[in-house]
Each structure stands twice: as C-alpha cells, then as structure tokens.
C-alpha positions as a Markdown table, in Angstrom:
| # | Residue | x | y | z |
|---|---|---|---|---|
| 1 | Unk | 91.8 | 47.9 | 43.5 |
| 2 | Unk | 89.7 | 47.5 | 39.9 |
| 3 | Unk | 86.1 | 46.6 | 40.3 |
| 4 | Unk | 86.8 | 42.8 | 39.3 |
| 5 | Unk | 89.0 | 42.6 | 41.6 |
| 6 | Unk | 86.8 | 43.7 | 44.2 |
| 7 | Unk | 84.3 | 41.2 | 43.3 |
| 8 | Unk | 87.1 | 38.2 | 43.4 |
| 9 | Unk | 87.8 | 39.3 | 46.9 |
| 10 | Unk | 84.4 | 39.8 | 48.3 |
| 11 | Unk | 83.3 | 36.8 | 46.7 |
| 12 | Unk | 85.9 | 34.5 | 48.4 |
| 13 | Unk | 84.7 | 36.1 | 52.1 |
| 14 | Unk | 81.4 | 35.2 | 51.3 |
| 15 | Unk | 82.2 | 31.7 | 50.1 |
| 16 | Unk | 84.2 | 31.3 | 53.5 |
| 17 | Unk | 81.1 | 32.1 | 55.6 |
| 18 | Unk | 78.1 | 30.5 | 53.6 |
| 19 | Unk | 78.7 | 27.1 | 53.3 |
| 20 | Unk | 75.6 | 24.9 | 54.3 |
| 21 | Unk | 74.6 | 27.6 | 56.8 |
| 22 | Unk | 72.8 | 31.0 | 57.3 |
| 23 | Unk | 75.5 | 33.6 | 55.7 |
| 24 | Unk | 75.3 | 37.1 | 57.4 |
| 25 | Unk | 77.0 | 40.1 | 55.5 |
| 26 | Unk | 76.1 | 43.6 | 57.0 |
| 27 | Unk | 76.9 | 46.3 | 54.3 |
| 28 | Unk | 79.4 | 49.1 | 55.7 |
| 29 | Unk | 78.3 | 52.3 | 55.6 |
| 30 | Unk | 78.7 | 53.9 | 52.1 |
| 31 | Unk | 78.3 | 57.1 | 50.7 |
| 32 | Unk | 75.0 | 57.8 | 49.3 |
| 33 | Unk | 76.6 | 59.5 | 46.3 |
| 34 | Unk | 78.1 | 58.0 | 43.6 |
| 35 | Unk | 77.8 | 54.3 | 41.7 |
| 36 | Unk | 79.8 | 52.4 | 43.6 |
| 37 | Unk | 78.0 | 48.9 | 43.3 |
| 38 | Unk | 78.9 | 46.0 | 45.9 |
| 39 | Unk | 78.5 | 42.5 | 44.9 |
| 40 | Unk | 78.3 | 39.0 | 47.1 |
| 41 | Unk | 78.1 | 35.5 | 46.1 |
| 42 | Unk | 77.8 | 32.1 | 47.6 |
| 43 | Unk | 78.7 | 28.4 | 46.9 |
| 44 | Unk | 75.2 | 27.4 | 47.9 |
| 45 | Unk | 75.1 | 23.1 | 46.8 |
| 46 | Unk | 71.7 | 23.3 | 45.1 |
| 47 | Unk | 69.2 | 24.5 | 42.8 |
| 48 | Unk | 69.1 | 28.4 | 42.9 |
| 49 | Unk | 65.1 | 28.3 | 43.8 |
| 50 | Unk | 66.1 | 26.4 | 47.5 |
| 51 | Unk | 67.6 | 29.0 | 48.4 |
| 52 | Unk | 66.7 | 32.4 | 49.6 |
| 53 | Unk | 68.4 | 36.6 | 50.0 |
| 54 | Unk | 67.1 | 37.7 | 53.1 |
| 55 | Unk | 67.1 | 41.6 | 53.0 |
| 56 | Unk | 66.8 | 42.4 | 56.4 |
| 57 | Unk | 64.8 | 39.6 | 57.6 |
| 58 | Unk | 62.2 | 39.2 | 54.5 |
| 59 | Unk | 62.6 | 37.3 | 51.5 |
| 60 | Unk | 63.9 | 39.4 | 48.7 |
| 61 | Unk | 60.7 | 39.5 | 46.4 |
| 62 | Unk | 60.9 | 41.9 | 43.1 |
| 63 | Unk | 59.2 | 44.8 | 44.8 |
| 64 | Unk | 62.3 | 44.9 | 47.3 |
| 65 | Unk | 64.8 | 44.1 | 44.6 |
| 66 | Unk | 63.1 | 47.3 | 42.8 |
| 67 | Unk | 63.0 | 49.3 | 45.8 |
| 68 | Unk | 66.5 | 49.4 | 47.2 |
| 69 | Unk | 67.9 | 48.5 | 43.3 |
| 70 | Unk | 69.2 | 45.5 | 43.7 |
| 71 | Unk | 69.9 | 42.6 | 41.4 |
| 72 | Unk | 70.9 | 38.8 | 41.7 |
| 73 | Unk | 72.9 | 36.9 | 39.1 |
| 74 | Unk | 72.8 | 33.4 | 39.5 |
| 75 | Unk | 75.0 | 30.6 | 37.9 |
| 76 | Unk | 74.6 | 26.9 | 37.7 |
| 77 | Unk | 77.1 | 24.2 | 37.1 |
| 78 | Unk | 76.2 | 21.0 | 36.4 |
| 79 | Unk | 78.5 | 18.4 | 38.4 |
| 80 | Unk | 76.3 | 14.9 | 38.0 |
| 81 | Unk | 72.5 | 14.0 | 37.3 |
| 82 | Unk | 72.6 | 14.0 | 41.3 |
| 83 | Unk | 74.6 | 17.0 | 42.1 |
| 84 | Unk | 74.8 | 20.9 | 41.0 |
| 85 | Unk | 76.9 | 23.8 | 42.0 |
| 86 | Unk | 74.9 | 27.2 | 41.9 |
| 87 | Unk | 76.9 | 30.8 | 42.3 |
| 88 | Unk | 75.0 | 33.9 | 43.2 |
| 89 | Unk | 75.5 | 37.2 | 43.4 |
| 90 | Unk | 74.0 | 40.1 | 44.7 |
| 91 | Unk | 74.3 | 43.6 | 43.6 |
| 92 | Unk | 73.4 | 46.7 | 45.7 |
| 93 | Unk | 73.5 | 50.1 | 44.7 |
| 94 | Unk | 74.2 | 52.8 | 47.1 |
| 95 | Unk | 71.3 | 54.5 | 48.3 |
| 96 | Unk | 70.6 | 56.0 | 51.3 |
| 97 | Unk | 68.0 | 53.0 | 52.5 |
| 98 | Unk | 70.6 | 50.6 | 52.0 |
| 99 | Unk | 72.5 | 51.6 | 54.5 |
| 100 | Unk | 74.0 | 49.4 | 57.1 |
| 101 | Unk | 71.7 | 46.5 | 55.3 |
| 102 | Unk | 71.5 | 43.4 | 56.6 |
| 103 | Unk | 71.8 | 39.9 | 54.3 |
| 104 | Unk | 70.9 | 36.1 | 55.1 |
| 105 | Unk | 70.9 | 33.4 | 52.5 |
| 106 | Unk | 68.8 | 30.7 | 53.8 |
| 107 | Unk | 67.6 | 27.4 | 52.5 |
| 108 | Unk | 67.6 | 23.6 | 52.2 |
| 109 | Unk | 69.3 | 21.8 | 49.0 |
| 110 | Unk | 67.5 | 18.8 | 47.4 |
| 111 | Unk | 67.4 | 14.8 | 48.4 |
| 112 | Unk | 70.3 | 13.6 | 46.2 |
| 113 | Unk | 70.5 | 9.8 | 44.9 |
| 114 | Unk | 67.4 | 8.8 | 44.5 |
| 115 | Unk | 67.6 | 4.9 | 43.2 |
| 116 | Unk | 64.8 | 2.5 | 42.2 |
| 117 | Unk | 64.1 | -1.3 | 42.1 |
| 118 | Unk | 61.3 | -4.1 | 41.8 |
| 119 | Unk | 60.9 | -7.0 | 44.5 |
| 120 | Unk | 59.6 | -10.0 | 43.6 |
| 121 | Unk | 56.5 | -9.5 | 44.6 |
| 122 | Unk | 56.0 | -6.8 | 41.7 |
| 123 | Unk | 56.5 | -3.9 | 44.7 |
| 124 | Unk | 58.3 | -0.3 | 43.8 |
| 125 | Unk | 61.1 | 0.1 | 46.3 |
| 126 | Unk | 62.0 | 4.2 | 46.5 |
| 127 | Unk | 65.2 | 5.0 | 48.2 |
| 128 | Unk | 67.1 | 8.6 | 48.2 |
| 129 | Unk | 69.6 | 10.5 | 50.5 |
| 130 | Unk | 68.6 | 13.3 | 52.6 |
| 131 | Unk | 69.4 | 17.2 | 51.9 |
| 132 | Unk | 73.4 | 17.7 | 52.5 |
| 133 | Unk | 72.8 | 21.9 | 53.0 |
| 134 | Unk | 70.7 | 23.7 | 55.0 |
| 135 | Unk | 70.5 | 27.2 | 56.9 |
| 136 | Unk | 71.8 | 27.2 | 60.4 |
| 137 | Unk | 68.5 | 29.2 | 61.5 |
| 138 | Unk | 66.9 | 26.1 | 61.6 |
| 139 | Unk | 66.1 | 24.3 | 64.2 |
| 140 | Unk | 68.8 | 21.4 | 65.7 |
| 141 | Unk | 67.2 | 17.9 | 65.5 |
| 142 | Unk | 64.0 | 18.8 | 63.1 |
| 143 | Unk | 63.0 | 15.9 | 61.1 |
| 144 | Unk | 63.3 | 16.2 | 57.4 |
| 145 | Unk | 59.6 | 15.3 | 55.6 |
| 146 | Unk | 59.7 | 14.0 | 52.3 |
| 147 | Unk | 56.9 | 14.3 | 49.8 |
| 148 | Unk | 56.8 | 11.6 | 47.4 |
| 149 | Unk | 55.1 | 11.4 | 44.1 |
| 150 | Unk | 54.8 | 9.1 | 41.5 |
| 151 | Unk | 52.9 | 9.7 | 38.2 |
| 152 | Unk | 52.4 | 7.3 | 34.9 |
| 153 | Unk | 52.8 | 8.4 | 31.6 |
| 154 | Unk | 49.4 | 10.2 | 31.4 |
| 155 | Unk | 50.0 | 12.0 | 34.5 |
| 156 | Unk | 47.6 | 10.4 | 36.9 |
| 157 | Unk | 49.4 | 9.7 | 40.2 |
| 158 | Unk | 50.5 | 6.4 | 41.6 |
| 159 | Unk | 52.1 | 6.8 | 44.8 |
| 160 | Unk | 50.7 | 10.8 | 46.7 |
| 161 | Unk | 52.6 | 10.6 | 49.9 |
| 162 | Unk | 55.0 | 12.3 | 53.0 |
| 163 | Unk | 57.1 | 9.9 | 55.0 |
| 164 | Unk | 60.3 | 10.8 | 57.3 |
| 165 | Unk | 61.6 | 8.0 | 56.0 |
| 166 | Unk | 64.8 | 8.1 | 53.4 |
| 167 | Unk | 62.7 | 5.3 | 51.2 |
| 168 | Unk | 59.4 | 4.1 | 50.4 |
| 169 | Unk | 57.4 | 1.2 | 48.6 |
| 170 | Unk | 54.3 | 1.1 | 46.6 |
| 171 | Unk | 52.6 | -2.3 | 45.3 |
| 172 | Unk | 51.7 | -3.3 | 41.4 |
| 173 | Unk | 54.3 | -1.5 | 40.1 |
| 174 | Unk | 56.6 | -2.8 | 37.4 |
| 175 | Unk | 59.5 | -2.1 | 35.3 |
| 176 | Unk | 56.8 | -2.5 | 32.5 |
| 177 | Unk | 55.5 | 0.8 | 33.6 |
| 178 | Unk | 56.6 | 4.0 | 32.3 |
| 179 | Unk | 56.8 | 6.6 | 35.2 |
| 180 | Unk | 58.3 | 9.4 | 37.0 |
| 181 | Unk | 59.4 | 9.6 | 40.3 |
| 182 | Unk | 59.6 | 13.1 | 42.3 |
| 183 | Unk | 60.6 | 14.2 | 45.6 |
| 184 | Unk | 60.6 | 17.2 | 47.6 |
| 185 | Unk | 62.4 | 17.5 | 50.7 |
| 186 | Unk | 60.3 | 19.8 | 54.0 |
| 187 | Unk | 61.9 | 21.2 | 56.2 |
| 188 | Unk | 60.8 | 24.0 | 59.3 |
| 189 | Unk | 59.6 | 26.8 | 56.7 |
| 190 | Unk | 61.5 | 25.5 | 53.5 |
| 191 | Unk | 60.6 | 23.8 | 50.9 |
| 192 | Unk | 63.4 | 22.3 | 48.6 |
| 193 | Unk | 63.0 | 21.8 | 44.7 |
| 194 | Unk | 62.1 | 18.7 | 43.6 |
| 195 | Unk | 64.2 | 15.7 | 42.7 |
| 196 | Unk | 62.8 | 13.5 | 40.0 |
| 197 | Unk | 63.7 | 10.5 | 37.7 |
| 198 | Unk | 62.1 | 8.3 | 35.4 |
| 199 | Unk | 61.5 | 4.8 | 34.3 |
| 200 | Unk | 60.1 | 4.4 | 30.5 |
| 201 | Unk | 58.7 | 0.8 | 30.3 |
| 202 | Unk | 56.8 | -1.2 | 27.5 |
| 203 | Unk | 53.5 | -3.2 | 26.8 |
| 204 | Unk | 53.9 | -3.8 | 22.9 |
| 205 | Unk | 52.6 | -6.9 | 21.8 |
| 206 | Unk | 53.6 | -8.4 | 18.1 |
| 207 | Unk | 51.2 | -10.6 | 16.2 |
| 208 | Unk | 52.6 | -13.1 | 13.8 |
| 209 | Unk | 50.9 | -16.0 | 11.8 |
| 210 | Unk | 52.4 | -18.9 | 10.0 |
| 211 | Unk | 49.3 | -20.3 | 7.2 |
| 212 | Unk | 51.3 | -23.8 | 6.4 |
| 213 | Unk | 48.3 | -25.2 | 7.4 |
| 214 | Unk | 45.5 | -23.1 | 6.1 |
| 215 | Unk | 42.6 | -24.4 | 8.7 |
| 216 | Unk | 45.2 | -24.7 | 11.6 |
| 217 | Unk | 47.3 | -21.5 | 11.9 |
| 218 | Unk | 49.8 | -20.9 | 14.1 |
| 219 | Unk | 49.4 | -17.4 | 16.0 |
| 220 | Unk | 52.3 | -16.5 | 17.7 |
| 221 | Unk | 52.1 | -13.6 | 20.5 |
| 222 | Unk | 55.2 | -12.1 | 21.4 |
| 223 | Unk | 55.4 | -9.3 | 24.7 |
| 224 | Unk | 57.0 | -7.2 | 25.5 |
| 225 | Unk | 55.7 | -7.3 | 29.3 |
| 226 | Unk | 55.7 | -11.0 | 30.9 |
| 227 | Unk | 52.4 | -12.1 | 31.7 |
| 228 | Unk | 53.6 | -12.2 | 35.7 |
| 229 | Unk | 53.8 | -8.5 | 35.2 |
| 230 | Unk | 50.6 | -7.7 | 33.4 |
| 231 | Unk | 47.2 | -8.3 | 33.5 |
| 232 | Unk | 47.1 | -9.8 | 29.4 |
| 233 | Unk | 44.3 | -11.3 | 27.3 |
| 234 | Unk | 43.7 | -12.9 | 24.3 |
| 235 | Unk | 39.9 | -12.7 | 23.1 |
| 236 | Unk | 38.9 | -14.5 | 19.6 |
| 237 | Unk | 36.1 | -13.8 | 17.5 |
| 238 | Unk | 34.6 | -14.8 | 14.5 |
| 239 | Unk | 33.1 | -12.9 | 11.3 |
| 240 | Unk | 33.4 | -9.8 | 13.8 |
| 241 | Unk | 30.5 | -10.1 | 16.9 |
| 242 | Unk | 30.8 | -14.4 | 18.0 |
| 243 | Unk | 33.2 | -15.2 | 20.7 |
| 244 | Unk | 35.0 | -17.9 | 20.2 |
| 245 | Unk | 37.6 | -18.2 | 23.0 |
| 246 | Unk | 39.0 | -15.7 | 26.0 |
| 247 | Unk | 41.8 | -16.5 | 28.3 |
| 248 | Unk | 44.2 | -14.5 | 30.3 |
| 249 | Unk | 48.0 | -14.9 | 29.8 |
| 250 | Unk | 49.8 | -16.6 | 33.0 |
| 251 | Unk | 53.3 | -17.4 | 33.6 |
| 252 | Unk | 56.7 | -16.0 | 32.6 |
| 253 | Unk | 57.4 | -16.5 | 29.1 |
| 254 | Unk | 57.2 | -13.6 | 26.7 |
| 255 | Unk | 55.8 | -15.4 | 23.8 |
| 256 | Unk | 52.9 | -17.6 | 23.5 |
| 257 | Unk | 51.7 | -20.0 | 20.3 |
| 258 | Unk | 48.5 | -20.5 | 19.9 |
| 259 | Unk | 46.7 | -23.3 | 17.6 |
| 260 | Unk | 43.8 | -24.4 | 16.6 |
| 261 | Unk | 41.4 | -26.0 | 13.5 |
| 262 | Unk | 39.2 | -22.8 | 12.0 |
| 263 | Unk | 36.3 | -23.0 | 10.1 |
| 264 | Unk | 37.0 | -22.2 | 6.1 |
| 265 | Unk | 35.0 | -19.5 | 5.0 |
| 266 | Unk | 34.9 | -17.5 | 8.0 |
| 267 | Unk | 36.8 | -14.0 | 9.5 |
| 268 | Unk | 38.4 | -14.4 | 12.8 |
| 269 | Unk | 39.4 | -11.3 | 14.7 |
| 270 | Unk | 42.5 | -11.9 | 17.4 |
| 271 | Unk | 42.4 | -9.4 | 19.8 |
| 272 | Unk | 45.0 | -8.8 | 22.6 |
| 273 | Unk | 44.7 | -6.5 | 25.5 |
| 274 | Unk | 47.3 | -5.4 | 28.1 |
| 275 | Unk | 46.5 | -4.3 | 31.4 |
| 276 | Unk | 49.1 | -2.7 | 34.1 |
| 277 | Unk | 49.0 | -4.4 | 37.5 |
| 278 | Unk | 46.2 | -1.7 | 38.4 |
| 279 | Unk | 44.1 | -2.5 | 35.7 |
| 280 | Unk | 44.6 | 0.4 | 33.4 |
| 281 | Unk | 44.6 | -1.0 | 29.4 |
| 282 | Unk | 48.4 | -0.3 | 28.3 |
| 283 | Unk | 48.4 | -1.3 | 24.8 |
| 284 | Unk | 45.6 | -3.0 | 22.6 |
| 285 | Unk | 46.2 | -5.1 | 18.9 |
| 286 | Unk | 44.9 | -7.0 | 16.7 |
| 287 | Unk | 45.0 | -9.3 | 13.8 |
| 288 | Unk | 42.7 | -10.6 | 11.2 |
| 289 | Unk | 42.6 | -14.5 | 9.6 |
| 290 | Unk | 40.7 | -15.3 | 6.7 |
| 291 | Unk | 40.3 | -18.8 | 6.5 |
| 292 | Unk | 40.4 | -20.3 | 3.0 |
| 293 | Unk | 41.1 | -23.4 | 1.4 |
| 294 | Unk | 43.2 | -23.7 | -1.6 |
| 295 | Unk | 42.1 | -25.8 | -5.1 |
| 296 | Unk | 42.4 | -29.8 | -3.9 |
| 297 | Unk | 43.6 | -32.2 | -6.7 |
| 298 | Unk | 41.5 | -35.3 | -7.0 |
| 299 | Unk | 42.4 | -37.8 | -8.4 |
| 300 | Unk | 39.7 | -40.8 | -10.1 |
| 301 | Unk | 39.6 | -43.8 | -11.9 |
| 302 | Unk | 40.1 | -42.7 | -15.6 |
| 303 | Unk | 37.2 | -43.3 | -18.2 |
| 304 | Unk | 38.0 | -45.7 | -21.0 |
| 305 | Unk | 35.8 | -43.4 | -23.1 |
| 306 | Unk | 32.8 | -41.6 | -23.2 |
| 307 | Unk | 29.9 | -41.6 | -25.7 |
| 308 | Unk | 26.9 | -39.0 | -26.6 |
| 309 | Unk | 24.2 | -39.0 | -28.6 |
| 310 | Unk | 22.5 | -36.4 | -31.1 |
| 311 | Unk | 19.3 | -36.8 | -32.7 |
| 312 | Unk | 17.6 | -33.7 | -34.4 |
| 313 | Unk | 15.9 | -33.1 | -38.0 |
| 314 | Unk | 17.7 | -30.5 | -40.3 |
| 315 | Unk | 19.6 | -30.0 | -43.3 |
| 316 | Unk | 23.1 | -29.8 | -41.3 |
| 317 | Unk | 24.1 | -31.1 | -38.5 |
| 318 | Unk | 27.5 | -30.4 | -36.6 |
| 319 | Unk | 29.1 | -31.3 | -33.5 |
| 320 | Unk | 31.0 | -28.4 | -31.5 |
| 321 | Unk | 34.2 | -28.9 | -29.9 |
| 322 | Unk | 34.4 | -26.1 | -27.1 |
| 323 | Unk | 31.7 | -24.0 | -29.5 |
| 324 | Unk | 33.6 | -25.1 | -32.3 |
| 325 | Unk | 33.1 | -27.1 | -35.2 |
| 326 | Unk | 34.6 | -30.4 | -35.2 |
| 327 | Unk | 37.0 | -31.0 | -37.9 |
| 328 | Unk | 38.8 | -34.0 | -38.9 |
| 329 | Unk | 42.1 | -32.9 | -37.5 |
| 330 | Unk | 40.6 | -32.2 | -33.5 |
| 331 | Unk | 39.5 | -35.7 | -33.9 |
| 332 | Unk | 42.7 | -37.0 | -34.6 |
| 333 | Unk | 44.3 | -34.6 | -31.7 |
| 334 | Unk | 41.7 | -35.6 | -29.2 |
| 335 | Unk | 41.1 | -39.3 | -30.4 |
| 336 | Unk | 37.2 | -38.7 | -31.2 |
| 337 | Unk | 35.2 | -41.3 | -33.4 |
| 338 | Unk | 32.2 | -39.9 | -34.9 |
| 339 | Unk | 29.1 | -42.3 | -36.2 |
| 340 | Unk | 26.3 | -40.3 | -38.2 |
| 341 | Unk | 23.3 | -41.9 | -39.6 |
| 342 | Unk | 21.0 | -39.7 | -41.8 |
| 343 | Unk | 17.5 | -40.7 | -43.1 |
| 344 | Unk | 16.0 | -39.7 | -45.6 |
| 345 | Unk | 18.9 | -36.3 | -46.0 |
| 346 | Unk | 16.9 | -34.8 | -42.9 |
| 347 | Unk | 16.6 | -37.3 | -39.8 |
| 348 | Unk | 19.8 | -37.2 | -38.5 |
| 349 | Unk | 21.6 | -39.6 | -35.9 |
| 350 | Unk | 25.0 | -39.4 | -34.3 |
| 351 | Unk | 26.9 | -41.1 | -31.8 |
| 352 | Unk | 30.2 | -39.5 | -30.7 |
| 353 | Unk | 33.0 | -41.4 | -28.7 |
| 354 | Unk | 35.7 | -39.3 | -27.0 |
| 355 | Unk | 39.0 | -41.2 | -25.5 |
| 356 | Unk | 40.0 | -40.6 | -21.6 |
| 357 | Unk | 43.1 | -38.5 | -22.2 |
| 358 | Unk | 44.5 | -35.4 | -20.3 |
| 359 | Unk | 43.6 | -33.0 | -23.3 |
| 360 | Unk | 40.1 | -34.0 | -22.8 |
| 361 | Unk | 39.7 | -32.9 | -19.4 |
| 362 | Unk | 36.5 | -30.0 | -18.9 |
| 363 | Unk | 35.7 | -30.0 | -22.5 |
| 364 | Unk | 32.5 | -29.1 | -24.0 |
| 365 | Unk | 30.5 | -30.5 | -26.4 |
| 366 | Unk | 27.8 | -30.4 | -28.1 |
| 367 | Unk | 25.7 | -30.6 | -31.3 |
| 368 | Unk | 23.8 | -28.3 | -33.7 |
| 369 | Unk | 20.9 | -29.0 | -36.2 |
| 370 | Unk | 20.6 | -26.4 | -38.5 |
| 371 | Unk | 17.6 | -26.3 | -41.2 |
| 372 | Unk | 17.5 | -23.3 | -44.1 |
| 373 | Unk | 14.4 | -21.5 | -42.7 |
| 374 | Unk | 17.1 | -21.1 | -40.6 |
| 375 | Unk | 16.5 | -23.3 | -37.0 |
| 376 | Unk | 18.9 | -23.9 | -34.7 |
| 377 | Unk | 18.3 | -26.8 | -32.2 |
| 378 | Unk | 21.4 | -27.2 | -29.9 |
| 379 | Unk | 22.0 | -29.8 | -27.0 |
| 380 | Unk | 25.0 | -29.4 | -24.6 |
| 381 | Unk | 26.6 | -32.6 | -23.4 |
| 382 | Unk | 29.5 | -32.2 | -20.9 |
C-alpha cells in the first residue's frame, strides 16, 4: 500500500473514533530502523487551539514534539461565521521512545450562535448556544461556565463577567454603540477559544443653517443617535466665552430646529455634545453664525430742491461737482441753477440750486475761491 494511501486509511479510523470524545490511538510496535512515518487525523468541530495531542498523558508542548520528532499539521475549513471544520494530523517518526506511544486528543469546541438585541428599556440582551464537542474524560453533568466580555470601540470593557447561564443582559447599552462581544466557554480543565461579534453604531451629528432671515436663523440638528438613546446637548455661546442657552435633547426624533432672534454684530458658537448612556462623550461639533445685517433701502419724502451758499473774496471762484468743476453741460444733466453776484471783481456771492432727481443722490459739492497769490478757500456742502 503507497504512503497516501496509508494516510487515507488511518485517517478514516481515526475519524471513526474521535468524534466529540477523547480519541485513543496506541502506536504498534515499529521497528526502530528506518523512516517509516505514521500519520493520524481527526474531525475535531472547532478551532484547532481547543483542542489538545495528549502524548502519553501530557499535553504535546514543542519540547515533546522535538524530543520524540513529531509534527502536527492542522487544517481549517470554514463552514459559516458560526461553525468551522478543523483536520489534524499527527506525524511520528520511529524512534525507539516512541514505542507503544499512547495518543488522546482532548478539548471543548466554542459557544456557537451568539445573537444580540436591545429591549426597550435601552438593556443589551446576550444569548449563544453551548459547546457541541467535548472530551469524554470529562466529567458527566459538569456545568459549562461562560466568561463574557464586552468592550467599546476604545477597548475599555462594558460587561466583565461568568455566568452558567446560555445568555446575559447588561443596562445602557444601545445599538448607537459600537462594540464587541466575546465569549469563552469553561469547562473542568479546558478552556475553549473565544467566540466574538460586533456591533458598529453611530453618534454623528450634522449641523445645517438656513440665513433667510439674517437675525433669526434656523439651525437644524440632525442625529444620528435618538435623543432616547443618548445623553445629547446643545450649548450656545456668544463672541466665544457668554453662555447664552444649554439644554439637553429629549424625545425620539432624530432632528431638531432650533430658532431664535440674534443680536447683529455678534459671533455665536453652537456647540453639540453626544454622550453614550454611561456618560462617555461620543462625538462633539460645532458651528459658527455671524450675525449681520444686509444694506436696508429707505425710502423719504423727496426734496423739491436744495440750495447752498458761497461767499469768499478772490479773483475766481468755482463750484465743484464731485471735485469737479461745474460746467454748463452738468447743469443741464443734473438740473442745477447757479446765481453769482460779484462786487467790486473780488467779493464774490453765489447761490446754487440743485433739483431732487435720482442722479443727484450722495453728490458732493462744493465751492473754491482762488486769488493769484495763489489762495485757496474751499467750503464743502453735502
């Protein structure tokens, strides 16, 4: 018989008598000559490290594996997210001290089917199904322990605790929370690898503002927890240090509005904080309003016309249109009458009339004086 054929036979007697129970293989006595290898295997329902070789009693460790020469392949096919199907083998050389050698694989598989759900009440509810294979070397009736933990996203444990018990509850605990859930299955001397699952949750918060009304914006906060879930608050400030306002979120709804008349001129800081069910700050935002007001058109009784005066002594005298001079054809343009007295070529007087129009609206005027030395006397009428 071929050496694979060998190991298809031998593997099939093992499978036959390891099956959720201690599997005892004494080796026949073999010549101590020679590189014969012999090989076992086992359809063990499990993780690979819940399991154990026995050589003679003692767990195999890597001294003994070096000792006698021996080596263990080990296979794992995935079957579900709940469930995986591990093949081992064990090879032996033959040397005198492994004569006549007595084998055990021993163990207990992991909890399988572990489910979670929120109450009401905001209570974790942590149910899972027991181990499905373990050695027959243990005790009848033993009690399977569980040891259950829970951690959050930053590691720091919710939930530390061992229950008999196939489920287990734990308060303030949401599906807003992001957390893993991992459990270990005791049993008489084993200890089975851990199961674990996770939930990823969310405390985002989104800020928006609608400025139709400058003074009286509308801030809507959306979440992504419900207040009924989460410890939330909304704390307004102004220019940066006064507190304004500071209320907590209550109810269900995921978005909130709120509105109210600002103060132009001034900075308002909205900040919101999220806090988990134990008080532990989730998420944090903010948002910054500026509150100004836009130009206002007034509108007033229209002038019929307005006059000014200018009195000065010179040798020219000028009115200014905008710091121009005014020529004959801005007066037509901007319907302006000009009246100049002059006494004696120096004393100047001058009264000038400007219509109400739209074209007149802001302007400047004034008047200049000017004498040859030269001297400039200007007055501004607006």
């Amino acid at each position: 018989m071929s050496e694979l054929k060998l190991l298809l036979v031998l593997l099939s007697i093992i499978f036959l008598s390891v099956d959720g129970a201690t599997g005892t293989i004494t080796t026949a006595a073999v010549p101590i000559y020679g590189t014969e290898t012999f090989h076992w295997g086992a359809d063990v329902h499990g993780d690979e490290l819940s399991w154990y070789w026995l050589i003679d009693n003692a767990v195999l460790t890597e001294s003994i594996a070096q000792q006698r020469e021996i080596t263990v392949t080990t296979i794992t096919i995935i079957i579900s997210s709940d469930f995986s199907l591990v093949l081992t083998a064990l090879t032996i050389n033959a040397l005198p001290i492994n004569d006549r050698l007595r084998l055990d694989f021993v163990g207990i598989s992991p909890v399988e089917d572990i489910q979670y759900s929120f109450t009401t009440n905001n209570l974790l509810l942590i149910t899972w199904s027991p181990p499905t294979f373990f050695s027959t070397d243990i005790p009848q009736g033993l009690p399977v322990s569980y040891q259950v933990l829970v951690t959050d996203e930053d590691g720091d444990s919710i939930l530390n605790a061992t229950t008999t018990n196939a489920n287990i509850t734990n308060p303030d605990v949401t599906e807003c929370d992001t957390f893993d859930i991992s459990i270990t299955a005791l049993l008489a001397q084993y200890t089975s690898m851990n199961n674990t699952i996770s939930n990823n949750g969310s405390y985002a918060v989104n800020i928006t503002i609608n400025k139709d009304n400058f003074i009286r914006p509308n801030v809507t906060i959306e979440l992504s927890c419900p207040p009924s879930q989460s410890n939330t608050f909304l704390t307004i400030t102004s220019d940066s240090t006064a507190v304004i306002d500071q209320y907590t979120f209550t109810g269900t709804d995921e978005s909130i509005n709120d509105i109210r008349t600002l103060i132009p001129y001034h900075q308002y800081n909205y900040t919101v904080r999220v806090f988990n069910l134990r008080n532990k700050l989730q998420y944090e935002t903010y948002t910054i309003i500026t509150i100004t007001v836009p130009p206002v058109s007034v509108t007033v009784p229209p002038l019929t016309t307005a006059t000014f005066t200018c009195e000065g002594t010179g040798d020219i005298f000028n009115w200014l249109i905008d710091s121009g001079t005014l020529t004959d054809s801005i007066k037509q343009q901007r319907q302006i009458l000009v009246t100049t007295t002059n006494s004696n070529n120096t004393n100047f007087s001058s009264v000038l009339t400007v219509n109400a129009i739209p074209a007149n609206d802001g302007l400047g005027i004034s008047c200049e004086v000017v004498t040859y030395n030269p001297f400039i006397n200007r007055v501004v009428a607006k």
